[in-house]
N, C-alpha and C positions, 0 to 999 in steps of 0.2 A: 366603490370597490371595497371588499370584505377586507377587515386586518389579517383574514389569515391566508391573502393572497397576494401580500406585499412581503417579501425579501427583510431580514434586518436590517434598521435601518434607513428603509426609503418612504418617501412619499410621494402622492401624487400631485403635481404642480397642474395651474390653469391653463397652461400650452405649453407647445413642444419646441422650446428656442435651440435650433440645431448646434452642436456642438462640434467643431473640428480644428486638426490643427493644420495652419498656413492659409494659400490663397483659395479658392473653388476653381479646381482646373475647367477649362474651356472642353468643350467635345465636340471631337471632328471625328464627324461618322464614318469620312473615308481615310481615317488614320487608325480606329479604332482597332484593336483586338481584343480577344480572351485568350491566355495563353495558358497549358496545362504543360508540367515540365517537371526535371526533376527525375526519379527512380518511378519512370513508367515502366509499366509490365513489358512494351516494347521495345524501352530506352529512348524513345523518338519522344518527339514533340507534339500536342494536339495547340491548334490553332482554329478558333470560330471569326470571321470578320462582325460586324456590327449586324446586316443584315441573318448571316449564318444565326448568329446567338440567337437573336431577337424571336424568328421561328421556330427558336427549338419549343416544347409543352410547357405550357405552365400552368403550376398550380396557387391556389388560395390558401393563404394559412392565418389563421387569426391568434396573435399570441400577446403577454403582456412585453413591452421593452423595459430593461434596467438599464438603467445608465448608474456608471460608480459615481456620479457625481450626489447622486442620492434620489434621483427623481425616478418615477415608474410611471411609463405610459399606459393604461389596460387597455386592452383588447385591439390593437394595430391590426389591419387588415393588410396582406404583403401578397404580392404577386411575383411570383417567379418560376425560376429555374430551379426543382430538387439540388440541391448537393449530390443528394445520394445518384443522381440520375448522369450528370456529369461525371461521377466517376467511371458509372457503367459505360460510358460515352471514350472514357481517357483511362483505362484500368491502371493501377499502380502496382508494382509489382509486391510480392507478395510480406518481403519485409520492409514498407513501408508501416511510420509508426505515425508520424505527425506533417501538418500542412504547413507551407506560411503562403499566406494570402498576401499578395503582392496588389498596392494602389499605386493610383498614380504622384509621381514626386517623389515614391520612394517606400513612401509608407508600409507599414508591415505588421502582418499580428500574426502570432505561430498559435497554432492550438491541435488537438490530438485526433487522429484520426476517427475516433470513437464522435467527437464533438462533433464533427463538420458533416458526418455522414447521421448525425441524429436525426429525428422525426423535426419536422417544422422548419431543418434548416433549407434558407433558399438563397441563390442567387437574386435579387429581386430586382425589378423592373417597376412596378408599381404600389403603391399604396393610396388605400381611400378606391381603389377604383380609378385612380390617374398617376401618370408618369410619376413617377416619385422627382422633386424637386433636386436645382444642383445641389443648395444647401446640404440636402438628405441624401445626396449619393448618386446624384444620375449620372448615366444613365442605369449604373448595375451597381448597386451595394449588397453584401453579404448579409444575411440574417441571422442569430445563431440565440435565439430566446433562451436560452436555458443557462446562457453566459452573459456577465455583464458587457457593457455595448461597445465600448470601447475590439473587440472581439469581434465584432458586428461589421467589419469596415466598409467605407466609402467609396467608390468610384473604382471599383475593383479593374485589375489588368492582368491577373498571373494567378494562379494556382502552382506554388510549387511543394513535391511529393518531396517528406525527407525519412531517413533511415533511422533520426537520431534527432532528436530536439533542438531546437535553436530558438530563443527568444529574437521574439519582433522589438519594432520600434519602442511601444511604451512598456514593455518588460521590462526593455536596458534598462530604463527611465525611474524604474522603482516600483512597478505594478507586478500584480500575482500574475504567474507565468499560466495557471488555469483558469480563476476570474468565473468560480461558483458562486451568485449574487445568494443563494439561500444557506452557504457556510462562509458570509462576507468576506470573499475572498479577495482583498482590494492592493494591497502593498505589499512587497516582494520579503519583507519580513516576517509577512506570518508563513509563508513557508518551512519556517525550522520552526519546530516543535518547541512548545514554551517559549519562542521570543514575543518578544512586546515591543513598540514602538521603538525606534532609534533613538537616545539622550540626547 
């Protein structure tokens, strides 16, 4: 992989040792949902079951993953569900600004509606050509290349549509609330202009 297609900062490690925090939830495909919610165009709720999601189209996307911990995957191959396609599916009403992607356990990452409906983003299902592992997110992990990974989340259960911003789970935590891996956007400090690390 060329230096001028790695992010500041990162490199490529010899495999891909999954990163997440807590236990690897179990999957019960007849408990399962996708829930889309929040300031729908409707106000209503959109609900897919396991089998609903599963059939909806999908498509191929081949992008590189960053992860903030420094490491760059190149060329992942992901199979899923558009972003952009589930919206058309769940419409958000019109002053919707930003997402938070609801996992399971709780988990949470907010990102801007511009993000989520970008080119590449997917719901995904698969990688490599096969089920994407628990470790990595099965059955449905979010994809979001253009964001570091953490952004990208795991075992996805909720889409909810907001008016107004709200930091996820590792925002609280001290991470960039936008998490641009090519203007190293990694800690909640470099948000205010000219600060530098905390003393």
């Amino acid at each position: 992989m060329s230096e001028d297609r790695l992010p500041p900062g990162q490199y490529v490690p010899r495999d891909w040792s999954a990163v997440y925090y807590g236990p690897v939830p179990r999957f019960r495909p007849q408990r399962w949902d996708l829930r889309v919610y929040g300031a729908t165009e409707s106000l209503g709720e959109y609900r897919w079951s396991w089998p609903d999601f599963d059939r909806l189209p999908r498509v191929d996307s081949v992008c590189d993953f960053h992860c903030v911990t420094r490491f760059t995957i190149p060329n992942v191959r992901w199979s899923g569900v558009r972003a952009s396609s589930l919206v058309e599916l769940a419409p958000p009403a019109p002053e919707v600004t930003h997402v938070m992607v609801w996992a399971e356990y709780g988990y949470s990452a907010n990102m801007r509606m511009l993000d989520f409906l970008a080119e590449g983003v997917l719901l995904a299902t698969h990688r490599g050509g096969e089920r994407i592992t628990p470790e990595h997110g099965y059955p449905v992990r979010l994809v979001v290349p253009h964001l570091y990974g953490w952004k990208s989340v795991k075992w996805v259960r909720a889409i909810e549509y907001l008016t107004a911003d709200r930091r996820g789970f590792w925002e609280e935590r001290g991470y960039h609330n936008v998490a641009d891996p090519w203007r190293e956007q990694r800690y909640a400090y470099q948000e205010e202009p000219g600060q530098g690390p905390p003393l």
